[in-house]
mmCIF file of the N, C-alpha and C atoms, coordinates in Angstrom:
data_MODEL
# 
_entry.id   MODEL 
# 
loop_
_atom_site.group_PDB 
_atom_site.id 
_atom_site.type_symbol 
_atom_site.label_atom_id 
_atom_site.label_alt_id 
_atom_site.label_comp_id 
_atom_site.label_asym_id 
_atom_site.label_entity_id 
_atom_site.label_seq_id 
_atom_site.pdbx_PDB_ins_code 
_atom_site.Cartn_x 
_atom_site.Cartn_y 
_atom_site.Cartn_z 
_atom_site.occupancy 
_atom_site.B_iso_or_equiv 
_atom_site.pdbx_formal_charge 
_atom_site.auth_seq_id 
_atom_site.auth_comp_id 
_atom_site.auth_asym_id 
_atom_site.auth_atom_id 
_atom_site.pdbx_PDB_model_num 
ATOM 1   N N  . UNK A 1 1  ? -3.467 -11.832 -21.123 1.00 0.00 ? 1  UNK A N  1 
ATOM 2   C CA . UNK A 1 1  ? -2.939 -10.695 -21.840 1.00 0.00 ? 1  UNK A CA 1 
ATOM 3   C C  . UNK A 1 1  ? -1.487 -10.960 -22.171 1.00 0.00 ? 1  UNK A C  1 
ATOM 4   N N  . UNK A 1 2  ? -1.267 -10.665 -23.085 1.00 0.00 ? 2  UNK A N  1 
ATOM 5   C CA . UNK A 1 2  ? 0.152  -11.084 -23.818 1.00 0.00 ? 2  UNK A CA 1 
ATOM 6   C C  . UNK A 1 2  ? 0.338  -9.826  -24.591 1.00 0.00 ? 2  UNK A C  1 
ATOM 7   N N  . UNK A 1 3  ? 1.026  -9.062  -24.171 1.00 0.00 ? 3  UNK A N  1 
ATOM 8   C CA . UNK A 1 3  ? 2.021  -8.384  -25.077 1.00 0.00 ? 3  UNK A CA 1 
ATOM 9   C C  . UNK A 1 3  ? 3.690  -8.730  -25.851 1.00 0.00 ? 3  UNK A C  1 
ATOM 10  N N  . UNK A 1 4  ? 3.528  -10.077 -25.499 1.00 0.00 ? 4  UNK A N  1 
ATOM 11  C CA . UNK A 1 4  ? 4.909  -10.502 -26.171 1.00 0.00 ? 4  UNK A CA 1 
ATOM 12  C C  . UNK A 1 4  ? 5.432  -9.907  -27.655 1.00 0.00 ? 4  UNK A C  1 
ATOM 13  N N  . UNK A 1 5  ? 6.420  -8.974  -27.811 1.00 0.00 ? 5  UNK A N  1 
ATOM 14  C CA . UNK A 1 5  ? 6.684  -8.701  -29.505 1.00 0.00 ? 5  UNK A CA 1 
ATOM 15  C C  . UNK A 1 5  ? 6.238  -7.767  -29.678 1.00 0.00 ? 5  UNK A C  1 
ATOM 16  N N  . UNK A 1 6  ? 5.388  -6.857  -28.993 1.00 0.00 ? 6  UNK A N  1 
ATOM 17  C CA . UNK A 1 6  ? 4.605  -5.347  -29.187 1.00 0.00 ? 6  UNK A CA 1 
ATOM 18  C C  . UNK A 1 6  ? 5.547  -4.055  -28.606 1.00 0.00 ? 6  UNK A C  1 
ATOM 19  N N  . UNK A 1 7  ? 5.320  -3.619  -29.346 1.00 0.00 ? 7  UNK A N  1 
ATOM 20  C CA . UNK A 1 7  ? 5.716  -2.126  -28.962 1.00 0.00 ? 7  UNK A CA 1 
ATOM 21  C C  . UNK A 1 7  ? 5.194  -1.569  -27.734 1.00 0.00 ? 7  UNK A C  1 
ATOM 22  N N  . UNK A 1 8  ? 5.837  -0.843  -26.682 1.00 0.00 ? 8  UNK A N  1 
ATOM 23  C CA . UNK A 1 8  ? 5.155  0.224   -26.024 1.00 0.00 ? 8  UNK A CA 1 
ATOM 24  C C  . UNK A 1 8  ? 5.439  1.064   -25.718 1.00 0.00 ? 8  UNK A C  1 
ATOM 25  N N  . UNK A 1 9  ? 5.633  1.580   -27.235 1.00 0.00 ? 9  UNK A N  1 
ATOM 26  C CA . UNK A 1 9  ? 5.620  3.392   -27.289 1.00 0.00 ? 9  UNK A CA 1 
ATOM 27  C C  . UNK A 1 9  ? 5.137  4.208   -27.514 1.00 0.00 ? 9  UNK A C  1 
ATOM 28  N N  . UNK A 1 10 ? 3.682  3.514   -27.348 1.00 0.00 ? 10 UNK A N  1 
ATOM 29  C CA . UNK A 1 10 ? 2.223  4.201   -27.903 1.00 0.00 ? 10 UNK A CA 1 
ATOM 30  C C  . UNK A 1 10 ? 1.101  3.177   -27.264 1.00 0.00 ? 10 UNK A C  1 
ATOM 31  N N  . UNK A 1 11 ? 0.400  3.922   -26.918 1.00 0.00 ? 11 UNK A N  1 
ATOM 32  C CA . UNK A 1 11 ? -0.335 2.551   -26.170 1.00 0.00 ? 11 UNK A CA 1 
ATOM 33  C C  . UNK A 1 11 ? -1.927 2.522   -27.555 1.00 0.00 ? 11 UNK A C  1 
ATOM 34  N N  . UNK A 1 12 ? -1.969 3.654   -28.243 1.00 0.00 ? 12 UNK A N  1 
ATOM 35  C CA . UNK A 1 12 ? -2.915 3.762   -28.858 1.00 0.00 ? 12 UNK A CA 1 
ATOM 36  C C  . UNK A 1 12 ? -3.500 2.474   -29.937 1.00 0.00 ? 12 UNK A C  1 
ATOM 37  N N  . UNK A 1 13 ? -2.420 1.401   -29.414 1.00 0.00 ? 13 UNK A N  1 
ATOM 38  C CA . UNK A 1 13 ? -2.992 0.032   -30.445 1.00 0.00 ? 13 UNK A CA 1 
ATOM 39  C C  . UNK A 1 13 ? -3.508 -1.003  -29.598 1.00 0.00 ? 13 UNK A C  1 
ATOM 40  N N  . UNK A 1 14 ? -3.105 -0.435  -28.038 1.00 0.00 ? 14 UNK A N  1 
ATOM 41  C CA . UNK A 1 14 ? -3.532 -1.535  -27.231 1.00 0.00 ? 14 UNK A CA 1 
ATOM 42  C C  . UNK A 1 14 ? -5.235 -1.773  -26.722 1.00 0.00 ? 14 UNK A C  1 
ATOM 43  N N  . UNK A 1 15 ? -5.971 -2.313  -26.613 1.00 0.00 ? 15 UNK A N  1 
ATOM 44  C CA . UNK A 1 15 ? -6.895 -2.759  -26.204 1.00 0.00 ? 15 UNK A CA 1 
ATOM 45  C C  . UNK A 1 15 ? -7.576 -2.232  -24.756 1.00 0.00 ? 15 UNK A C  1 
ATOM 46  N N  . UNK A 1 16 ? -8.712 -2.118  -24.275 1.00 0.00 ? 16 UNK A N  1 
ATOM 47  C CA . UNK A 1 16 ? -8.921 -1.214  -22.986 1.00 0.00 ? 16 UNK A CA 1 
ATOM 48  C C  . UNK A 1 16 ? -8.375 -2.375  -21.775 1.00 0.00 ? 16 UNK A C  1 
ATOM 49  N N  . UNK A 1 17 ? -8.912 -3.877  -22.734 1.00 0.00 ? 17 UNK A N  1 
ATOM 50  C CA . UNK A 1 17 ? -8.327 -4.859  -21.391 1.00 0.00 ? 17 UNK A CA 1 
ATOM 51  C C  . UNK A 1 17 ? -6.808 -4.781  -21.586 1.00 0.00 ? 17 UNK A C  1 
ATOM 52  N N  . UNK A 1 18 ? -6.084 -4.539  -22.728 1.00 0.00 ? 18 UNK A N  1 
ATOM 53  C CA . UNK A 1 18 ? -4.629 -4.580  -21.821 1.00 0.00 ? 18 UNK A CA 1 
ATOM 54  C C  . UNK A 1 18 ? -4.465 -4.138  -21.403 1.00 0.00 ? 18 UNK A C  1 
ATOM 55  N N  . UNK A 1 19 ? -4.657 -2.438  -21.584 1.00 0.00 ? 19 UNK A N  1 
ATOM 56  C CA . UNK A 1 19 ? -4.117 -1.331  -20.711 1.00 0.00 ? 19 UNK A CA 1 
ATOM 57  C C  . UNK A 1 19 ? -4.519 -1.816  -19.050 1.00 0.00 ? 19 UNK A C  1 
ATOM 58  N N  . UNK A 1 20 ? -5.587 -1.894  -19.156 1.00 0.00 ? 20 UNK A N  1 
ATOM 59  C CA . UNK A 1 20 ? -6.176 -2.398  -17.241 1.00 0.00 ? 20 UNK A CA 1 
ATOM 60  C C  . UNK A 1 20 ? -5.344 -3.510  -17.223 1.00 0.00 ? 20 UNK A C  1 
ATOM 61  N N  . UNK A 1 21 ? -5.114 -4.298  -17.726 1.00 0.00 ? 21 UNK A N  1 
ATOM 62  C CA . UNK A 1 21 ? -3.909 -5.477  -17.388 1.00 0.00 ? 21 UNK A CA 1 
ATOM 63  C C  . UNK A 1 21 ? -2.545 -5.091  -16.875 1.00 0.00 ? 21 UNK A C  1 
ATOM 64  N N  . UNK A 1 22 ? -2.245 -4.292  -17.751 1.00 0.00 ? 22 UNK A N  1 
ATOM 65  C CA . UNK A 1 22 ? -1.107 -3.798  -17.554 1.00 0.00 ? 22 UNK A CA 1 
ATOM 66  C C  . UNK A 1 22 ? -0.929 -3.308  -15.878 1.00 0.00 ? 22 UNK A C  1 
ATOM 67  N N  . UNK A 1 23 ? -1.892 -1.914  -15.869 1.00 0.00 ? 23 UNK A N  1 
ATOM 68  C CA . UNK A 1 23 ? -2.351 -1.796  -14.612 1.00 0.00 ? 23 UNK A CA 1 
ATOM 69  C C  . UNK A 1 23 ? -2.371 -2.428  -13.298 1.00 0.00 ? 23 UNK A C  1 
ATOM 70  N N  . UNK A 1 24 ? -3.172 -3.549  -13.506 1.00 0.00 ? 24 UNK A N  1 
ATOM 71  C CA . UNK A 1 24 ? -2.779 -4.532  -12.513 1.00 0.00 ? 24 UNK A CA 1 
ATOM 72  C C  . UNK A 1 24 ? -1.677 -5.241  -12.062 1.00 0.00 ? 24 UNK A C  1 
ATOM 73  N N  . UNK A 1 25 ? -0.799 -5.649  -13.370 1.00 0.00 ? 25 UNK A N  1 
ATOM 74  C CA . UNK A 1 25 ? 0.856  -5.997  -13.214 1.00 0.00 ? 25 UNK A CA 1 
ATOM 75  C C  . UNK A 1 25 ? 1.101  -4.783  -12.139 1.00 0.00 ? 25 UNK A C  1 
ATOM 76  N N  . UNK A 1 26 ? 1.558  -3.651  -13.111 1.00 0.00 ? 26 UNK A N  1 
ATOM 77  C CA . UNK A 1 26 ? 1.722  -2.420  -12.098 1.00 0.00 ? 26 UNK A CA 1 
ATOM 78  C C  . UNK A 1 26 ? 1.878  -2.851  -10.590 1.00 0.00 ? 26 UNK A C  1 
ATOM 79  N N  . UNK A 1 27 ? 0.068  -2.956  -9.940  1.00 0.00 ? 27 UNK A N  1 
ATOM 80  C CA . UNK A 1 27 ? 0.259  -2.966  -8.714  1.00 0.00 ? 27 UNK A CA 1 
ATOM 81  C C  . UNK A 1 27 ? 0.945  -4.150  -8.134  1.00 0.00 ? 27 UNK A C  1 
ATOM 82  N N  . UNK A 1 28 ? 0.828  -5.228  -8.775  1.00 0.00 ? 28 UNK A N  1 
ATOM 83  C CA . UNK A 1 28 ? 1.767  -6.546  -8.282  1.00 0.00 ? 28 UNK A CA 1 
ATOM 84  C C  . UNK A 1 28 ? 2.958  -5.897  -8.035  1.00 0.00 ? 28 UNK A C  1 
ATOM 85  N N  . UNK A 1 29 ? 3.569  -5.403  -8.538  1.00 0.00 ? 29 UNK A N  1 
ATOM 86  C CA . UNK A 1 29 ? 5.054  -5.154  -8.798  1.00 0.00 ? 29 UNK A CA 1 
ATOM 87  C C  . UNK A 1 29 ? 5.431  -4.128  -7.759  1.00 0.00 ? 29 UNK A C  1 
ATOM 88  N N  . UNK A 1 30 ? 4.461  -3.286  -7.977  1.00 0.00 ? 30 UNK A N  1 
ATOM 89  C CA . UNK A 1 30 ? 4.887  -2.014  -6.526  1.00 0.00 ? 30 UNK A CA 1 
ATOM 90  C C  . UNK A 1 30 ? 4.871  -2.500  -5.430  1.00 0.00 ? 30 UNK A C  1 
ATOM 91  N N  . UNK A 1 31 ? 3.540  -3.910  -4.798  1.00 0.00 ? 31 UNK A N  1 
ATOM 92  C CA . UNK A 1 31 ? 3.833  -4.264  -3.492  1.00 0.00 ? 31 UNK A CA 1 
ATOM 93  C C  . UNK A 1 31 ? 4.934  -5.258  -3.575  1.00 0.00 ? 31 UNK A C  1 
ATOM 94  N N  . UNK A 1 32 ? 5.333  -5.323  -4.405  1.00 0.00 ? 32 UNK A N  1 
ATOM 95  C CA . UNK A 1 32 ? 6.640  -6.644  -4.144  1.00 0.00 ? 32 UNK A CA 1 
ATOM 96  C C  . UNK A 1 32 ? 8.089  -5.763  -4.454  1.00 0.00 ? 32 UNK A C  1 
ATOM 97  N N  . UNK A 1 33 ? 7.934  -4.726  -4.526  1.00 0.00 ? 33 UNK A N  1 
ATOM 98  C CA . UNK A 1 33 ? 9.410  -3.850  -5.288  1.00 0.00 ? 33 UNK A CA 1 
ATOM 99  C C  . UNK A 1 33 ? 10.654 -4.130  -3.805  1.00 0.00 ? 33 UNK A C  1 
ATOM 100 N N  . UNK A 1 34 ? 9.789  -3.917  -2.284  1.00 0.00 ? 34 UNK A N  1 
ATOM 101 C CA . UNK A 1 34 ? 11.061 -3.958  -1.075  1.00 0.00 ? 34 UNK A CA 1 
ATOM 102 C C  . UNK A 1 34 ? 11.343 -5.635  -1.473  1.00 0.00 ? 34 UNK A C  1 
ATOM 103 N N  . UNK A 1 35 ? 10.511 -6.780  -1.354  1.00 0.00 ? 35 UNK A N  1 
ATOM 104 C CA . UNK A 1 35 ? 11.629 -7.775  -1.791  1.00 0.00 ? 35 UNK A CA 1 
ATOM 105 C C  . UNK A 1 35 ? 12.222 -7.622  -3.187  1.00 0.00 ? 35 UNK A C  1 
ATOM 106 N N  . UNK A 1 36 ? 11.856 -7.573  -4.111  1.00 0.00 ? 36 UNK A N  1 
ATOM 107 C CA . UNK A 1 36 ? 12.728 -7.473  -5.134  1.00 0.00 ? 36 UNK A CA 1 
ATOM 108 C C  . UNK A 1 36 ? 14.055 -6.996  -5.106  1.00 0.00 ? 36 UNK A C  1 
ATOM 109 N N  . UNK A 1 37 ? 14.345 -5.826  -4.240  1.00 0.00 ? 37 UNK A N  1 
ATOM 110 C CA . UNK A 1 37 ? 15.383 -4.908  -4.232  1.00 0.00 ? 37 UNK A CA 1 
ATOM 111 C C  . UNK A 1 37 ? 16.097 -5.302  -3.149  1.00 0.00 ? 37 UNK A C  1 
ATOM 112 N N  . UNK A 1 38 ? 15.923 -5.792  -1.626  1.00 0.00 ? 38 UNK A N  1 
ATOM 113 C CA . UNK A 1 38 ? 16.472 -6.064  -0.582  1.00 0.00 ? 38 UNK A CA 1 
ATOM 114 C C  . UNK A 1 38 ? 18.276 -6.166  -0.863  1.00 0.00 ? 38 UNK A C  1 
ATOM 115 N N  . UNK A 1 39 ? 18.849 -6.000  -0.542  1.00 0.00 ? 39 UNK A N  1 
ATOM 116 C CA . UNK A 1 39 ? 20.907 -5.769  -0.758  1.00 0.00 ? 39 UNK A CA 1 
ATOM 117 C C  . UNK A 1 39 ? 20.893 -6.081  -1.955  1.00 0.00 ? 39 UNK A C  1 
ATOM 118 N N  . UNK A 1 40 ? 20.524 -5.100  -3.340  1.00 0.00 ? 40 UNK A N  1 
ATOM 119 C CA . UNK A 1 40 ? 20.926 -5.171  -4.571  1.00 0.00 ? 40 UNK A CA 1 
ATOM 120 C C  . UNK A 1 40 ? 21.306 -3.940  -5.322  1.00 0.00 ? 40 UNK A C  1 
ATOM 121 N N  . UNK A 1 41 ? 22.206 -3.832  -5.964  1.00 0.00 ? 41 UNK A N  1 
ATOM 122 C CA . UNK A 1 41 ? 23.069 -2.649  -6.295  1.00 0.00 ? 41 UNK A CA 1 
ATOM 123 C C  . UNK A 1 41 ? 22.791 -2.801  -7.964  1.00 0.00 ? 41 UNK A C  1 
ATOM 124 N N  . UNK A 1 42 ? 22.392 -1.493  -8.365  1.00 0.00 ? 42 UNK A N  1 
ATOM 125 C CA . UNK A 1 42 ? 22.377 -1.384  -9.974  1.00 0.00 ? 42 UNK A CA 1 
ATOM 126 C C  . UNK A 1 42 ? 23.629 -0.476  -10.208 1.00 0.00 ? 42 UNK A C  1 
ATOM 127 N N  . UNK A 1 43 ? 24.281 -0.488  -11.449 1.00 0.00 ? 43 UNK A N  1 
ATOM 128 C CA . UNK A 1 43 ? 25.235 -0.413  -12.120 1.00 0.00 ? 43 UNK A CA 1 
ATOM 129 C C  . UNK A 1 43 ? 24.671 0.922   -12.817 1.00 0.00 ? 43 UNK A C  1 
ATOM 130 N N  . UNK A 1 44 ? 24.949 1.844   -12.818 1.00 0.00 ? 44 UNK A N  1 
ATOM 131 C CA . UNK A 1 44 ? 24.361 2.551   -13.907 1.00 0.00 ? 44 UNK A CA 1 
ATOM 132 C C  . UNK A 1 44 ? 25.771 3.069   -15.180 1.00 0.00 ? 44 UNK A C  1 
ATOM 133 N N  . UNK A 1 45 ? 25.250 2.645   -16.273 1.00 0.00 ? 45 UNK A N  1 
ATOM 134 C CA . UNK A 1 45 ? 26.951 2.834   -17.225 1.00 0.00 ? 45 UNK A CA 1 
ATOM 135 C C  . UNK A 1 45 ? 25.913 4.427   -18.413 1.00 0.00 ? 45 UNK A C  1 
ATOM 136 N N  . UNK A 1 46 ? 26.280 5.193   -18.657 1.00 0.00 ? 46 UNK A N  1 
ATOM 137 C CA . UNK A 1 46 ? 26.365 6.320   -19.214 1.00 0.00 ? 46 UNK A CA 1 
ATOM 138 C C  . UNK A 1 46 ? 27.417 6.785   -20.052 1.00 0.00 ? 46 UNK A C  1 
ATOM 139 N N  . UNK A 1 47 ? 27.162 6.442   -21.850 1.00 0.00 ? 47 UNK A N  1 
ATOM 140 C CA . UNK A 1 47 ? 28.877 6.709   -22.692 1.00 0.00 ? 47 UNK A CA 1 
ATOM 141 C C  . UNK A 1 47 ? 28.632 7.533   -23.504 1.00 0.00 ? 47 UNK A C  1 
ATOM 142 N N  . UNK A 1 48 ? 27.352 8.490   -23.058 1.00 0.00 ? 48 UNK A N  1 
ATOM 143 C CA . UNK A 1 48 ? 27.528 10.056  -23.752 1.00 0.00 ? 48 UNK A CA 1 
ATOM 144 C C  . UNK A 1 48 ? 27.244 10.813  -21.895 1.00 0.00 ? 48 UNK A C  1 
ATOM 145 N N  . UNK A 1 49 ? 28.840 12.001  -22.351 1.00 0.00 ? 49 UNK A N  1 
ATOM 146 C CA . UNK A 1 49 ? 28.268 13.165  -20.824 1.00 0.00 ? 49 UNK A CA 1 
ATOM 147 C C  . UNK A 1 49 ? 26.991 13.666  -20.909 1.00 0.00 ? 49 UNK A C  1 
ATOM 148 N N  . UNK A 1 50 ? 26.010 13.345  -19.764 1.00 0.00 ? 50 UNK A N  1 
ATOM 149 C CA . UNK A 1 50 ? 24.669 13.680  -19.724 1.00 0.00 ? 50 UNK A CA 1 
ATOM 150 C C  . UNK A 1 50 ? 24.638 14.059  -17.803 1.00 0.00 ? 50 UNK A C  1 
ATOM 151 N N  . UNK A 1 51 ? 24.731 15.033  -17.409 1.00 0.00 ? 51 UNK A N  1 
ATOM 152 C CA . UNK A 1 51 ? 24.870 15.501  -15.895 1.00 0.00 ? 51 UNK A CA 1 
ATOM 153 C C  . UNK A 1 51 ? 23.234 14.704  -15.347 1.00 0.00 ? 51 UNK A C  1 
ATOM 154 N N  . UNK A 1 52 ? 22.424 15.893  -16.077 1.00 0.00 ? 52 UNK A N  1 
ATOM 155 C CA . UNK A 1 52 ? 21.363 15.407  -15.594 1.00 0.00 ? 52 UNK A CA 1 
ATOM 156 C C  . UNK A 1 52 ? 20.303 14.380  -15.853 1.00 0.00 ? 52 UNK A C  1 
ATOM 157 N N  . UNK A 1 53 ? 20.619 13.592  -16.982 1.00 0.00 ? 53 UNK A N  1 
ATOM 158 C CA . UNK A 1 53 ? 20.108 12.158  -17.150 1.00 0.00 ? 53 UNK A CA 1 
ATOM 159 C C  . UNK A 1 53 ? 20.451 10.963  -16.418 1.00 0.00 ? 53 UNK A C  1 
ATOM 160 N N  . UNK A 1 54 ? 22.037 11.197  -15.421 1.00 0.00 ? 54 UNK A N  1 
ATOM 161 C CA . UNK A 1 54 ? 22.845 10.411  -15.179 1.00 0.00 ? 54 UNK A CA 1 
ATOM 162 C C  . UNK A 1 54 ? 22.200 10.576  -13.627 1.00 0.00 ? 54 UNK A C  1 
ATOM 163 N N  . UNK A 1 55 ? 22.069 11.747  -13.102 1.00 0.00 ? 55 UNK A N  1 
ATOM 164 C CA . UNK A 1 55 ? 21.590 11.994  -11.640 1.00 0.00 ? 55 UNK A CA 1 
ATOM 165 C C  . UNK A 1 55 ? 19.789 11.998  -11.804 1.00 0.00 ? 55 UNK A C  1 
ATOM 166 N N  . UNK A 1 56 ? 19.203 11.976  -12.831 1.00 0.00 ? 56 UNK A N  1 
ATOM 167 C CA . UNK A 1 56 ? 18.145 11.757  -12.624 1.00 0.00 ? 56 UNK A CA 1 
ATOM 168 C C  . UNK A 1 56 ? 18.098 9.865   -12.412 1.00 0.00 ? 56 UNK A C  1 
ATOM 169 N N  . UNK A 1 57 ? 18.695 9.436   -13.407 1.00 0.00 ? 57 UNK A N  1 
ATOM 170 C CA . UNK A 1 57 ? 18.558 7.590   -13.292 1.00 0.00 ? 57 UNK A CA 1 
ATOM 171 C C  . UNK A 1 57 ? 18.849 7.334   -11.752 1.00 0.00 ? 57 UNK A C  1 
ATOM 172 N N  . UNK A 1 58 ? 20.170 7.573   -11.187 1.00 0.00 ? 58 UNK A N  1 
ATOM 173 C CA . UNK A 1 58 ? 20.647 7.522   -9.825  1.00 0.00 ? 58 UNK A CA 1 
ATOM 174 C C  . UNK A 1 58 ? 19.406 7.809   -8.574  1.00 0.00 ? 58 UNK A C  1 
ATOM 175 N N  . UNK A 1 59 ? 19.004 9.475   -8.656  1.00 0.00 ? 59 UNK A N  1 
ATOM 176 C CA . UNK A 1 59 ? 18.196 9.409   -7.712  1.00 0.00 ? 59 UNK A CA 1 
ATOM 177 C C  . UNK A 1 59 ? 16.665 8.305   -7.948  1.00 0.00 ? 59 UNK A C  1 
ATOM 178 N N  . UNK A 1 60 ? 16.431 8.062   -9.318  1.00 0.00 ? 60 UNK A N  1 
ATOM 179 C CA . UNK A 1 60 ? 15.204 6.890   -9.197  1.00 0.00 ? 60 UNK A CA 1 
ATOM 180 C C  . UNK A 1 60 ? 15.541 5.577   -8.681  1.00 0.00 ? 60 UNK A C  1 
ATOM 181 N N  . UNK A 1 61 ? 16.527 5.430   -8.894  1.00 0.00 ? 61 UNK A N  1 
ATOM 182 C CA . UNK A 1 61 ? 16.967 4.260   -7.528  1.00 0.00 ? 61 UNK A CA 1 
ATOM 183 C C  . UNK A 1 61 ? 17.524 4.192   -6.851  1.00 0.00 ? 61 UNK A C  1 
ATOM 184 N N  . UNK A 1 62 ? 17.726 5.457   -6.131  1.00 0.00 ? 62 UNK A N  1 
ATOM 185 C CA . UNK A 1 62 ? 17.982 5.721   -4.698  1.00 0.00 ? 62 UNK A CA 1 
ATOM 186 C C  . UNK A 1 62 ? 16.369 5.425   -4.347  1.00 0.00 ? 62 UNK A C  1 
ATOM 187 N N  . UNK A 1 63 ? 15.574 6.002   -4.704  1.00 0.00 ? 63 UNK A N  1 
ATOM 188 C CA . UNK A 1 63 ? 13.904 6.079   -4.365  1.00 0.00 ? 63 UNK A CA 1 
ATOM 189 C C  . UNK A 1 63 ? 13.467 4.845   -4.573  1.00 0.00 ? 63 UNK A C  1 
ATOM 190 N N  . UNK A 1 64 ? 13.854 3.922   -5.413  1.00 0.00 ? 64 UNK A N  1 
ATOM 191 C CA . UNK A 1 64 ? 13.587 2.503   -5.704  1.00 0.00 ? 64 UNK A CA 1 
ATOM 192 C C  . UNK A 1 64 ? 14.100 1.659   -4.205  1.00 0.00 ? 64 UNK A C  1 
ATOM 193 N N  . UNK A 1 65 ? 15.311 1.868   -3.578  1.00 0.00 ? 65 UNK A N  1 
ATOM 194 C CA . UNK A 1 65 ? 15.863 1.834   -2.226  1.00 0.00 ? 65 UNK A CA 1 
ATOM 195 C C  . UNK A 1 65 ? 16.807 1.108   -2.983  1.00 0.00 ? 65 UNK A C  1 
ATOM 196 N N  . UNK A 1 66 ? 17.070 1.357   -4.269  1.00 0.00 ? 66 UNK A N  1 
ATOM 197 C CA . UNK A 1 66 ? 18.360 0.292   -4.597  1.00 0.00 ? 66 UNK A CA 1 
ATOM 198 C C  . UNK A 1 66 ? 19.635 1.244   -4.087  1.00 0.00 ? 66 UNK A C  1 
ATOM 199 N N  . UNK A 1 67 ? 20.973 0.507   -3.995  1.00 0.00 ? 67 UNK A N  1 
ATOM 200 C CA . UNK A 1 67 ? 22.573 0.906   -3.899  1.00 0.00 ? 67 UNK A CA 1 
ATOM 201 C C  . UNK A 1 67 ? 22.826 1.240   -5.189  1.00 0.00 ? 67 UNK A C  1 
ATOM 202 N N  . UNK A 1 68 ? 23.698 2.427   -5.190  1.00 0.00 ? 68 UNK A N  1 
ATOM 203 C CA . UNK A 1 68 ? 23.964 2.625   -7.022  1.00 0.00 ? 68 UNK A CA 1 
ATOM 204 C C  . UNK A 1 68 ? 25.734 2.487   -7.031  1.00 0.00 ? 68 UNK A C  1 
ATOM 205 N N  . UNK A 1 69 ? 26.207 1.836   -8.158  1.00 0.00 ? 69 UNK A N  1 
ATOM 206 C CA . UNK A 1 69 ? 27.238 2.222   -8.145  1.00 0.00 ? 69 UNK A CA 1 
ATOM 207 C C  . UNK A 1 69 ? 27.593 2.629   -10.007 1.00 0.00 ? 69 UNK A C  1 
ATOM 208 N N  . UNK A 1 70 ? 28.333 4.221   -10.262 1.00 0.00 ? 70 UNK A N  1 
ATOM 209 C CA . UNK A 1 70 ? 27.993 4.244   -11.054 1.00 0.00 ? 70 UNK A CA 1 
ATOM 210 C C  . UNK A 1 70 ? 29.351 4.752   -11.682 1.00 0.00 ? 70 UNK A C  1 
# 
């Protein structure tokens, strides 16, 4: 499955096997997310005032277990 160059902002062009592909990435990725993240700090930069777009990004990676510095 290759989505290289495709859009996905609509899944309505994709195929039933990508979507289940996709899917499966998915779960790869969720059991590997604590190494991925282990002592790594995301940056979050925001250059329109947005309160709650800015604390919604933050708390998803607080929950991700990343460090934020923002």
């Amino acid at each position: 499955m290759s989505l290289h160059g495709r859009s996905l902002l609509t899944i309505d062009t994709l195929e039933k096997q990508e979507i289940d592909g996709l899917f499966q990435k998915a779960k790869i990725f969720k059991n590997r997310i604590p190494q991925l993240i282990t002592n790594k700090v995301v940056a979050l930069l925001f250059f329109e005032p947005s309160t709650r777009t800015a604390l919604s990004f933050q708390m998803a990676a607080y929950r991700l277990g990343y460090s934020v510095l923002d």
